[in-house]
N, C-alpha and C positions, 0 to 999 in steps of 0.2 A: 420564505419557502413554506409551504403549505405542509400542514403533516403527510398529507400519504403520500407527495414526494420524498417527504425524508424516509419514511418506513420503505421504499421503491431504493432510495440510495445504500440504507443501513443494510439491507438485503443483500446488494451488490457489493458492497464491500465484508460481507461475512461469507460471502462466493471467493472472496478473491483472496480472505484470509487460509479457507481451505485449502482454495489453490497454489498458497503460499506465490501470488504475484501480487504486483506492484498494485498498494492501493488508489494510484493515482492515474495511471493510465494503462494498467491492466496486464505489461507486458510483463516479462522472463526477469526475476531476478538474478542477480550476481553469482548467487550462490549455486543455483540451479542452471548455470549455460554448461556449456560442452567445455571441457578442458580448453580450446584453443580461445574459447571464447570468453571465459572467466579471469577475470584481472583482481589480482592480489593485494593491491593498492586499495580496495575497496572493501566493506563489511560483505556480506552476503545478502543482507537485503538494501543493498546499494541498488536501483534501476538507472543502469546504460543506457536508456531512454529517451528520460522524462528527468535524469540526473538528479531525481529525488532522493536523498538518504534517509529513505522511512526513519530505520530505528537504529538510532544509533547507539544504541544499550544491548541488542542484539536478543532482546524481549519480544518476538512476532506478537505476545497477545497484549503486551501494552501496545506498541502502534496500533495495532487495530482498535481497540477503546479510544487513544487520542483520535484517529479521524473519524470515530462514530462521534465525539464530541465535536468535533468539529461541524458535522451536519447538524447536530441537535443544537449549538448555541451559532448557529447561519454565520460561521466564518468562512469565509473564500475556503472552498475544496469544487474540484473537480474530478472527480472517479471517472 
């Protein structure tokens, strides 16, 4: 992957860290649904989605650092 794709990805995923969603396909985390739609069984940055468990330390600003490494050293990630 080319640099100014990765600076194009690292971008979107510092949008998505703001927005406290899923850094893998963008949607509503666990933590953040409506009551009826929030399941306890799960962390809060669990995505019902994409059934990624970003972080499982429950650190939002380490996962967001591991998937910017993840673009920076071209491991499979899809934002």
């Amino acid at each position: 992957m080319n640099a100014k794709k990765k600076i194009e990805l690292i971008s979107e995923i510092i949008d998505r860290y703001d927005d406290h969603v899923c850094f893998y396909c963008g949607s509503t985390l666990n933590g953040d649904m409506e009551n009826d739609d929030y399941d306890d069984g799960y962390s809060d940055d669990w995505c019902p989605d994409c059934c990624k468990g970003i972080d499982p330390d429950n650190d939002w600003e380490d996962a967001c650092l591991n998937v910017i490494d993840k673009v920076i050293h071209d491991e499979k990630f899809k934002p």
